[in-house]
N, CA, C and O of each residue as an XYZ file, in Angstrom:
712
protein
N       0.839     -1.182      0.000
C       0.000      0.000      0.000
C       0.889      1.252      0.000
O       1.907      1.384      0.680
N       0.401      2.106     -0.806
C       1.067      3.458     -1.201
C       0.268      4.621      0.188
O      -0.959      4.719      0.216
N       1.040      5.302      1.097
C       0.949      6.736      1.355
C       1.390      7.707      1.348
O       2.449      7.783      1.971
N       0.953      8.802      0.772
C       1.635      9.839      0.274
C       1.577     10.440      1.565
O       0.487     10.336      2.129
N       2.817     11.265      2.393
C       2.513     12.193      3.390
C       3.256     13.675      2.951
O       4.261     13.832      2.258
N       2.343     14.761      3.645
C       2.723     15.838      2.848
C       2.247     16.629      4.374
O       1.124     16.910      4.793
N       3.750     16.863      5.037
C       3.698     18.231      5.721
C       3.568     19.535      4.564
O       3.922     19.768      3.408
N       2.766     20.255      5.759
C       2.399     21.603      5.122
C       3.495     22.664      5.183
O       4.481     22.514      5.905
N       3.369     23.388      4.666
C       4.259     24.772      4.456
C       6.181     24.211      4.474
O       6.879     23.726      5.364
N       6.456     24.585      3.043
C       7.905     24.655      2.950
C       8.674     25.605      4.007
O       8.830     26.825      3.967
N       9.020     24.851      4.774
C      10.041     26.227      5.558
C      10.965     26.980      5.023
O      11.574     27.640      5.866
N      11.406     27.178      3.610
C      11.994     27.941      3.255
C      11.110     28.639      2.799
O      11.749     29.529      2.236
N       9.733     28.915      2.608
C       8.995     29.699      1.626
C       7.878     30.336      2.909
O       7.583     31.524      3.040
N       7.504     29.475      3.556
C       6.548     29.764      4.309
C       6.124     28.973      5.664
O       5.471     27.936      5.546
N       6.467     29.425      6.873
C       6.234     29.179      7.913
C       5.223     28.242      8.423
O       5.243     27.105      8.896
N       4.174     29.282      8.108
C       2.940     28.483      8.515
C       2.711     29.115      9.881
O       3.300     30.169     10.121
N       1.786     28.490     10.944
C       1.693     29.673     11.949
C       2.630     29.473     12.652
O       3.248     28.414     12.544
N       2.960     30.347     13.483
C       4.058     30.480     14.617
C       3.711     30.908     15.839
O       3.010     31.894     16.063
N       4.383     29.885     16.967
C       4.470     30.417     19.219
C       5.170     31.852     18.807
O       6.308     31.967     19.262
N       4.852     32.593     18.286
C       5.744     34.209     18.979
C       6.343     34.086     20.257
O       7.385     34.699     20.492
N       5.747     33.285     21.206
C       6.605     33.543     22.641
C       7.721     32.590     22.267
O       8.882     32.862     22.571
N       7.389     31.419     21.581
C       8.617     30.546     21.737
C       9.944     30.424     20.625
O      11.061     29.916     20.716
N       8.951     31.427     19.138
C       9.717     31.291     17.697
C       9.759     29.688     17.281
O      10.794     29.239     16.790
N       8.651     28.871     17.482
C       8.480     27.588     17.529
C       7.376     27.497     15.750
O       6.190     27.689     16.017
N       7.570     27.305     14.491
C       6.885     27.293     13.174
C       6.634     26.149     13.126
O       7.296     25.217     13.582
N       5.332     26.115     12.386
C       4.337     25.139     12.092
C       4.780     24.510     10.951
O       4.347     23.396     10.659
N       5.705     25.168     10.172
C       6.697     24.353      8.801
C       7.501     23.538      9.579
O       7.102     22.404      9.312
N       8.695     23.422     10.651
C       9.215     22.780     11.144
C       9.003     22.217     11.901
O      10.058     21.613     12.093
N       7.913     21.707     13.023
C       7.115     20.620     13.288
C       6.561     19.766     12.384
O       7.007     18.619     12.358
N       5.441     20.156     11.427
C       5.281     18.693     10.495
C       6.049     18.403      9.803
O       5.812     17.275      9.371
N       7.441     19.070      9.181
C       8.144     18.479      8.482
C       9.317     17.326      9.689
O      10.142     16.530      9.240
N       9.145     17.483     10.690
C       9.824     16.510     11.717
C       8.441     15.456     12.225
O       8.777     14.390     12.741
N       7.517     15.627     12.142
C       6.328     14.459     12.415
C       6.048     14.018     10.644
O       5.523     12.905     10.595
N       6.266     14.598      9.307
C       6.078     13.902      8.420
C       7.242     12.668      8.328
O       6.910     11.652      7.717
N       8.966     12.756      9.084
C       9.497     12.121      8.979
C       9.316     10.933      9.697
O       9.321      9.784      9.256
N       9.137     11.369     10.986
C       8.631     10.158     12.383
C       7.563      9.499     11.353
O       8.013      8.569     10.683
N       6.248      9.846     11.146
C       5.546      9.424     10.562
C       6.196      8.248      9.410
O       5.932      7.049      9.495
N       7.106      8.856      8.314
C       7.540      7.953      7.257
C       8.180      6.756      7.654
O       8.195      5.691      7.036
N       8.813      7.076      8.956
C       9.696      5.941      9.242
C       9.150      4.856      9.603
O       9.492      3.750      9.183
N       7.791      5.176     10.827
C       6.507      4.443     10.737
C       6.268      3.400     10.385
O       6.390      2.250     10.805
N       5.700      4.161      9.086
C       5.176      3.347      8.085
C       5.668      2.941      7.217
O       5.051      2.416      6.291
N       7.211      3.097      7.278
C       8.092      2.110      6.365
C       8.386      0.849      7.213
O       8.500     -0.237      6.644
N       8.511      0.956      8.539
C       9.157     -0.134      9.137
C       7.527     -1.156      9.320
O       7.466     -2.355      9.593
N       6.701     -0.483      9.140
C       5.064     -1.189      8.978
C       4.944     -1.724      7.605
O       3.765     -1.836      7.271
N       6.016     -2.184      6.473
C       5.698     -2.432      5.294
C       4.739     -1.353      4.054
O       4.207     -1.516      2.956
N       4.886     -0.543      4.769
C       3.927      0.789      3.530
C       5.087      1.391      2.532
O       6.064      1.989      2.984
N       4.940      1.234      1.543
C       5.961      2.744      0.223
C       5.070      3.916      0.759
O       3.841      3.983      0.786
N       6.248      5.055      1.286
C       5.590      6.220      1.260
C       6.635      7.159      0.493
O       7.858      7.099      0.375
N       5.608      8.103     -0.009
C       6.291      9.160     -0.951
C       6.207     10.333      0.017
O       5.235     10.304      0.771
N       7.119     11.451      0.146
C       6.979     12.312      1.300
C       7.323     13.811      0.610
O       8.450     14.016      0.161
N       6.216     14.901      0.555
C       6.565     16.131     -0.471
C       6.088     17.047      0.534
O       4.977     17.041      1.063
N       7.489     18.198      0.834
C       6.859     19.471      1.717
C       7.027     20.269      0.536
O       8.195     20.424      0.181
N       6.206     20.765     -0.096
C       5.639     22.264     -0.576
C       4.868     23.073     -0.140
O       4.009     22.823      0.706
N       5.140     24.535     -0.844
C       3.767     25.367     -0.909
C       3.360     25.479     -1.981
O       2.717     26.460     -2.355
N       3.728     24.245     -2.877
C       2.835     24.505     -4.474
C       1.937     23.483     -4.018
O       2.332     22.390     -3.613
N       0.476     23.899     -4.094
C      -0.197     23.107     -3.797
C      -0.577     22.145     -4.992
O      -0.837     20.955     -4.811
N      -0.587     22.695     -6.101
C      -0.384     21.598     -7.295
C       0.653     20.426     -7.579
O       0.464     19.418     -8.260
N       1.677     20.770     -6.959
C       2.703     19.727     -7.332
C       2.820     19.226     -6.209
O       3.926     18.687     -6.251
N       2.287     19.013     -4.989
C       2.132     18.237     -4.057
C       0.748     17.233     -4.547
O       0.953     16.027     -4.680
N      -0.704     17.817     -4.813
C      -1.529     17.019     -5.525
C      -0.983     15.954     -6.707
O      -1.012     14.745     -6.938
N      -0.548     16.996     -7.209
C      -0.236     16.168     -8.860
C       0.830     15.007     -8.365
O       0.695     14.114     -9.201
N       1.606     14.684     -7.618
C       2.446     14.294     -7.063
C       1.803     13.242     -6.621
O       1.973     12.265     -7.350
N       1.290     13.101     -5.930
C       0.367     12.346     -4.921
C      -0.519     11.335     -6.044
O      -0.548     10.107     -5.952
N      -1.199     12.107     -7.072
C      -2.072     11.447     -8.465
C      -1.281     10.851     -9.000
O      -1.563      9.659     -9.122
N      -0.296     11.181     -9.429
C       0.633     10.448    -10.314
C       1.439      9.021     -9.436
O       1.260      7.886     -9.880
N       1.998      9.169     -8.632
C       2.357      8.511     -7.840
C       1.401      7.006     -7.516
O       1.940      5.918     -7.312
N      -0.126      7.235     -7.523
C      -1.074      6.362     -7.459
C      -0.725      5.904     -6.026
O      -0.169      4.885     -5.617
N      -1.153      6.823     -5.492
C      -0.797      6.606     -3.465
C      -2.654      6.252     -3.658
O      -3.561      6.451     -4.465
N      -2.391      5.547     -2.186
C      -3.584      4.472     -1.891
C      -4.430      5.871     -0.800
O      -5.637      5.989     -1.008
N      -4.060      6.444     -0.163
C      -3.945      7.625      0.510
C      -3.326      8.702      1.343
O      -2.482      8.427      2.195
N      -3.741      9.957      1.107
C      -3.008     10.951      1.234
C      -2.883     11.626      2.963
O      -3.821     11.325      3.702
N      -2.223     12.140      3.310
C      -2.167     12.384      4.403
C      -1.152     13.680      4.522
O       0.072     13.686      4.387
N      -2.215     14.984      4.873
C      -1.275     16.142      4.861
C      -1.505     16.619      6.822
O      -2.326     16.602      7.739
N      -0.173     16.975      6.495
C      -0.032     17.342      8.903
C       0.164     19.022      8.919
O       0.985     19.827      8.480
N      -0.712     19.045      9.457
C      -0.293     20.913      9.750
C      -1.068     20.781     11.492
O      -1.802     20.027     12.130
N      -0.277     22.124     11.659
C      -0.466     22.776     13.477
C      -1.640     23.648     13.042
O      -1.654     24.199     11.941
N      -2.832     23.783     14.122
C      -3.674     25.059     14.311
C      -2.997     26.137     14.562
O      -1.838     26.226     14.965
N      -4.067     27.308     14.209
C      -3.483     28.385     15.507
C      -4.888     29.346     15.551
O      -5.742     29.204     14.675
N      -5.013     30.104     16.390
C      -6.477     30.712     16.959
C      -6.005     32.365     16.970
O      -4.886     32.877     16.925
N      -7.006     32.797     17.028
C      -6.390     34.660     17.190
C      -6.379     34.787     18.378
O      -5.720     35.685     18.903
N      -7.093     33.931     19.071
C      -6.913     34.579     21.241
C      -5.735     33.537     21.584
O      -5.051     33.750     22.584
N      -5.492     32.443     20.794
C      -4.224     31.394     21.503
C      -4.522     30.210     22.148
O      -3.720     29.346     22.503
N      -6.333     30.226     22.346
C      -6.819     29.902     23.672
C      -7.534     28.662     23.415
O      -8.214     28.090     24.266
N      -7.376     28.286     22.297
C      -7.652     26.770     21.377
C      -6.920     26.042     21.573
O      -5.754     26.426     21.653
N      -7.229     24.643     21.747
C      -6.692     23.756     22.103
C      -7.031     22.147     21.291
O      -8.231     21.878     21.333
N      -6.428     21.406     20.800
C      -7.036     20.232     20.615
C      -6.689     19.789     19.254
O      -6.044     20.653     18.659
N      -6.924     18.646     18.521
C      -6.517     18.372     17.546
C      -7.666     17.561     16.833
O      -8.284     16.582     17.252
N      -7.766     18.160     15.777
C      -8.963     17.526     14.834
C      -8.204     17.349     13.636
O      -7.211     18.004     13.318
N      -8.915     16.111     12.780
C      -8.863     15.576     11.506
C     -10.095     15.843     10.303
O     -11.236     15.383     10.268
N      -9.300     16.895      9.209
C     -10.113     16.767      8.192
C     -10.730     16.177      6.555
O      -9.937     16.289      5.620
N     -11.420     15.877      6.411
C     -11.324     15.326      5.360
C     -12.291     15.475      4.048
O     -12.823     16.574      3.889
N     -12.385     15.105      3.710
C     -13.288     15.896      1.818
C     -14.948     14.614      1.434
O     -16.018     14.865      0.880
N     -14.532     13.609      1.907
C     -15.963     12.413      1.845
C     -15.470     11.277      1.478
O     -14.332     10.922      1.170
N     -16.792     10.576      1.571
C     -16.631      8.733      1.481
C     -15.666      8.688      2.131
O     -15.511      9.510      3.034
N     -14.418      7.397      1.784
C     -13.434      6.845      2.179
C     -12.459      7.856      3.597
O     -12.011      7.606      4.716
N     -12.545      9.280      2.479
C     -11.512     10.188      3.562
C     -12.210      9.728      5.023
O     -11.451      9.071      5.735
N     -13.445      9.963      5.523
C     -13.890     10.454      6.724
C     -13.623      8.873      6.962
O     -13.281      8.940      8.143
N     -13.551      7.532      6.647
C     -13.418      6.546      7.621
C     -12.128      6.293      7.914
O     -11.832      5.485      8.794
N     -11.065      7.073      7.086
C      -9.586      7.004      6.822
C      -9.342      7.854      8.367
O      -8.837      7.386      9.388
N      -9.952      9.425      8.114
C      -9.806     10.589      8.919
C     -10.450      9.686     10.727
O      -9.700      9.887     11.683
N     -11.426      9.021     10.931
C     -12.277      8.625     12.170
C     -10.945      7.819     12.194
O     -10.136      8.625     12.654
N     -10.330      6.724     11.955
C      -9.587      5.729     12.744
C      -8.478      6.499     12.745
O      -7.777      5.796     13.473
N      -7.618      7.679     12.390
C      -6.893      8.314     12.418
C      -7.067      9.196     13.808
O      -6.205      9.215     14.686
N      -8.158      9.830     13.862
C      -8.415     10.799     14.961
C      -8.494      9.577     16.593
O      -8.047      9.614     17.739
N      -9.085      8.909     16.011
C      -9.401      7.651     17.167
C      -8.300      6.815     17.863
O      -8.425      6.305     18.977
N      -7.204      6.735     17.070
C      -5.675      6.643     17.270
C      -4.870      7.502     18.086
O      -4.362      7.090     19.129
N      -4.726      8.687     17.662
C      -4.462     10.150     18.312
C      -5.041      9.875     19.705
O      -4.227      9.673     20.606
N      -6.223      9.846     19.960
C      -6.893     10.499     21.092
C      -6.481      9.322     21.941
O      -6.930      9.529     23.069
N      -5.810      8.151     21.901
C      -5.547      6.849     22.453
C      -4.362      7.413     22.633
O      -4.275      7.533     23.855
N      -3.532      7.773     22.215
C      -2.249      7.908     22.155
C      -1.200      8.881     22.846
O      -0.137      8.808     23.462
N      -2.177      9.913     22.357
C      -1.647     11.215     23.159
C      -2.730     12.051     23.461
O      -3.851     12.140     22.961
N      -1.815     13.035     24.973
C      -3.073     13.128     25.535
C      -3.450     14.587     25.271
O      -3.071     15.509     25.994
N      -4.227     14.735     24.179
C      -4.791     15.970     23.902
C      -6.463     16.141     23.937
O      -7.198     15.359     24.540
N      -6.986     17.465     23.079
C      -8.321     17.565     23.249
C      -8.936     17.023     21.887
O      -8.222     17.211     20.902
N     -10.153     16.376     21.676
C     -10.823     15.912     20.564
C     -11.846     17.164     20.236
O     -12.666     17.724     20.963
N     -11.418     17.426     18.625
C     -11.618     18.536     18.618
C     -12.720     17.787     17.371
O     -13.781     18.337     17.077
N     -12.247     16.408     16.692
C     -13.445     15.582     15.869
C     -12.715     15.468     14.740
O     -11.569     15.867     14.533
N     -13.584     14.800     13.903
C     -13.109     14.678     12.463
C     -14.658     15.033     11.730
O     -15.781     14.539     11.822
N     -13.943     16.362     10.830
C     -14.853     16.934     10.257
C     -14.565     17.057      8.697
O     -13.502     16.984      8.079
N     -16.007     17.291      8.225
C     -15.737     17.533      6.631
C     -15.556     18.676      6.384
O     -16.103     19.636      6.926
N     -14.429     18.689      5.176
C     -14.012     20.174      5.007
C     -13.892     20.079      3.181
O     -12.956     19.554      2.577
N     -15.036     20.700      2.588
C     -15.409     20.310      1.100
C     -14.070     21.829      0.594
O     -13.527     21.368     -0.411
N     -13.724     22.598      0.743
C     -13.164     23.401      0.643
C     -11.251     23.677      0.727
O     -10.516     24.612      0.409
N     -11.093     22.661      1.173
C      -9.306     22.591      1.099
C      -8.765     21.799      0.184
O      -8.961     20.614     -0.085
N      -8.047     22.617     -0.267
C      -7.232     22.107     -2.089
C      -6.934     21.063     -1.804
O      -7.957     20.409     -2.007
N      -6.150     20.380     -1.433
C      -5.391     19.214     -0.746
C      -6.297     18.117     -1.139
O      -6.249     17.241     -2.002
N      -7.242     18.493     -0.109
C      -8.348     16.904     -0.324
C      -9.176     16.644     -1.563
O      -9.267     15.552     -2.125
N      -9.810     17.849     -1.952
C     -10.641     18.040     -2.699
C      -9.884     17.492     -4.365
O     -10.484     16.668     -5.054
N      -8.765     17.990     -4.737
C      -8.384     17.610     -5.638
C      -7.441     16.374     -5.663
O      -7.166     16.109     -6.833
N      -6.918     15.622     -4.883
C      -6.186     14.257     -4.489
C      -7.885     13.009     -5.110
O      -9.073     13.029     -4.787
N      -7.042     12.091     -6.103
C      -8.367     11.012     -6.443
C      -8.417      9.946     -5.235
O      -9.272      9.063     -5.309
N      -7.682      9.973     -4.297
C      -7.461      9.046     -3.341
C      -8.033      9.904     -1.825
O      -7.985     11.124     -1.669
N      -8.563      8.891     -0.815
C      -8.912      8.870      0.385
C      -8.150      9.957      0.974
O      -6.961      9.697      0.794
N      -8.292     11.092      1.616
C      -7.386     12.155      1.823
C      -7.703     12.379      3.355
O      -8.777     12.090      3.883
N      -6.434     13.028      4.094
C      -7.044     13.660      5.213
C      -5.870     14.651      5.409
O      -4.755     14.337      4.992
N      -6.144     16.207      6.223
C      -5.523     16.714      6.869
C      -5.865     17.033      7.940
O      -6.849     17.713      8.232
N      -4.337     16.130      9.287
C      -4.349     16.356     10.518
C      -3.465     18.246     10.712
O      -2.567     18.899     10.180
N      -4.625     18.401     11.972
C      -4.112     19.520     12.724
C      -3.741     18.791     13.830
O      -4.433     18.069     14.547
N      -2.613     19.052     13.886
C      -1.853     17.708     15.070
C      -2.310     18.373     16.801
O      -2.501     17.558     17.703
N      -2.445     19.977     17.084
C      -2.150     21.056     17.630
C      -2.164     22.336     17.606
O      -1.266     22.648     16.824
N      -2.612     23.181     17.967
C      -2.675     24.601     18.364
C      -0.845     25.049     19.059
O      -0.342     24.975     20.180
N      -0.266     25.564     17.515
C       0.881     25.834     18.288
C       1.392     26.966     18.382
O       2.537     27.383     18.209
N      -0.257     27.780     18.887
C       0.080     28.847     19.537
C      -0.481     29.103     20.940
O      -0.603     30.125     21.615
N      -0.877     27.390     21.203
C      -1.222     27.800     22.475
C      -0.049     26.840     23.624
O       0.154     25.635     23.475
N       0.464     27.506     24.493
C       1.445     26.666     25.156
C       1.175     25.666     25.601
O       2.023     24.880     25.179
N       0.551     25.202     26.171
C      -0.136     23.515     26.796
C      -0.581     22.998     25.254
O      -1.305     22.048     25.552
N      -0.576     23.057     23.874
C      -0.933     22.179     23.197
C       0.937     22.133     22.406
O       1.669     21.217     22.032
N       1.060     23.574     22.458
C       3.037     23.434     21.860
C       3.563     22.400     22.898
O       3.642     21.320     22.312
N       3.988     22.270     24.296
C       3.910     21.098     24.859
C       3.945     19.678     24.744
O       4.771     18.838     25.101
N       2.528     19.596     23.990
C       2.227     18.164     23.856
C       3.074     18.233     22.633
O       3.965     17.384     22.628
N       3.029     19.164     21.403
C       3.689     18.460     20.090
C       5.346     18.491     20.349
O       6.207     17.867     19.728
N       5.496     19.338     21.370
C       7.374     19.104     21.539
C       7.400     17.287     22.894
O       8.339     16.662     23.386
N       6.543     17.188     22.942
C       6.803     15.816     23.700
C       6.246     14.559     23.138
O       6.726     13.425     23.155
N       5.204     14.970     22.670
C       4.558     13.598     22.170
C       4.532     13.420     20.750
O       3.696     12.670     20.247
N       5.680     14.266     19.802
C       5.070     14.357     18.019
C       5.324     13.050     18.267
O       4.247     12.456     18.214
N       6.614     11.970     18.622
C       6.703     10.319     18.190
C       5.160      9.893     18.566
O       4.690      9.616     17.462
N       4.434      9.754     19.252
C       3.521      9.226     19.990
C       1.975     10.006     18.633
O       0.938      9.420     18.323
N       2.404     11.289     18.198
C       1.572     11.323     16.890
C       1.530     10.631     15.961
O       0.509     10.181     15.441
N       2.854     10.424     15.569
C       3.384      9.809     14.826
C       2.769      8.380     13.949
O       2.335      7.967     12.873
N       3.196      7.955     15.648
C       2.977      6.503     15.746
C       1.267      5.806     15.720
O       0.823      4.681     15.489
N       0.523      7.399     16.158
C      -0.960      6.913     15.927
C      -1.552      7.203     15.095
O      -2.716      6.806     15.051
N      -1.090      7.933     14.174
C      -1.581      8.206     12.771
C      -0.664      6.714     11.974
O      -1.271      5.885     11.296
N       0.266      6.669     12.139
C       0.498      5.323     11.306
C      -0.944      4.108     11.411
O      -1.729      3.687     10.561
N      -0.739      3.791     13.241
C      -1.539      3.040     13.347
C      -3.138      3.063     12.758
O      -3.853      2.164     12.316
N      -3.324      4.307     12.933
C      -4.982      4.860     12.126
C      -4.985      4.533     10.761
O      -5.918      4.228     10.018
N      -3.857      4.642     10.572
C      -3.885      4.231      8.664
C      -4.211      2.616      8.518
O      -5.091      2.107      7.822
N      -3.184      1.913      9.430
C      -3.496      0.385      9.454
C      -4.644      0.195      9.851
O      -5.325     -0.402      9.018
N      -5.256      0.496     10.950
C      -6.574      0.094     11.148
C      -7.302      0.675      9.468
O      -7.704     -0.295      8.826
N      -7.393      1.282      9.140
C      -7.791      1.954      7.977
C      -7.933      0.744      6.933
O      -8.921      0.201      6.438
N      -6.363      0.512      6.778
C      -6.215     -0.069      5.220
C      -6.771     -1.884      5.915
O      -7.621     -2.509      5.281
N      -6.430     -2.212      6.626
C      -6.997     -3.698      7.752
C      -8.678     -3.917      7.300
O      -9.082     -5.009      6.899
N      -9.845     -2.341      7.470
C     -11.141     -2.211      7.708
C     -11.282     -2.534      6.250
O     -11.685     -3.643      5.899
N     -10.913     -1.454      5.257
C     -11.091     -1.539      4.001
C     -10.607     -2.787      2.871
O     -10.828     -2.708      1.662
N      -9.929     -3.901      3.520
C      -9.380     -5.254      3.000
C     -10.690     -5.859      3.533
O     -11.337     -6.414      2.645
N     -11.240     -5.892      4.743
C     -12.234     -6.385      5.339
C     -13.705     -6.395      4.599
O     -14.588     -7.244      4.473
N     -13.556     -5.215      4.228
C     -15.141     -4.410      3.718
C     -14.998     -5.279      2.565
O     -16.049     -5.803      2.198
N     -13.892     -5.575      1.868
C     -13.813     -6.034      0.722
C     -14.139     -7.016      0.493
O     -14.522     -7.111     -0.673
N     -14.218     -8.234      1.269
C     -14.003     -9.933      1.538
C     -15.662     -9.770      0.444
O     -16.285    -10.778      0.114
């Protein structure tokens, strides 16, 4: 099984949000949980292809061409008061949201944050244009200090439950199949 993982925002181009108190960027967290993540799911028997851009086309097109089984993009929240907390999974329909539920359901086993849900989001490039099962995790609010915290202690422990969410995933969908 093919997964494509795609931290958000190139840190040479674009940050993504940022702790002002801590100078802690949302480009250099998922691009260190897209790696934990790859290693994952290589040592779990998965091919993963791994693309940080901010072209959002050549991360899609990438992902299509490639013929990944599903996609998986990681980005941090951030709130205008700070005062958000929690980590939700989004996804575009069908397949995504049962991909996105054992993904979020993993997380919330794993590490100890707030369930913020797995919701549909018909509107983000990412999912919407990927032909495969898509989701993007907000791992964290990392502008709020008790959720920066959890992602400077527990990204392995993200990591490791988004892998596992995928297996339960690809396990359900071999099942559905019989």
């Amino acid at each position: 099984m093919r997964v494509f993982v795609n931290p958000g925002h190139d840190p040479a181009v674009d940050s993504g949000a940022i702790n002002s108190d801590y100078g802690v960027r949302e480009a250099d967290v998922v691009k260190q949980a897209g790696a934990l993540l790859e290693l994952d799911l290589k040592q779990a028997g998965y091919e993963v292809q791994l693309l940080q851009s901010d072209d959002l086309d050549a991360v899609v097109t990438a992902a299509n061409n490639w013929l990944a089984d599903i996609f998986v993009s990681l980005h941090c929240n951030a709130s205008p008061n700070h005062n958000a907390r929690g980590t939700e999974t989004l996804y575009y329909s069908g397949q995504g949201r049962v991909l996105g539920e054992a993904v979020q359901k993993n997380i919330l086993e794993k590490v100890p944050t707030i369930d913020r849900g797995c919701k549909e989001r018909q509107g983000l490039y990412v999912l919407r244009r990927t032909v495969m099962p898509a989701i993007l995790v907000e791992l964290a609010f990392i502008d709020n200090t008790d959720d920066l915290e959890i992602l400077e202690n527990e990204l392995p422990a993200f990591a490791g439950a988004i892998a596992a969410g995928i297996d339960e995933y690809f396990k359900q969908v071999a099942y559905d199949r019989r």
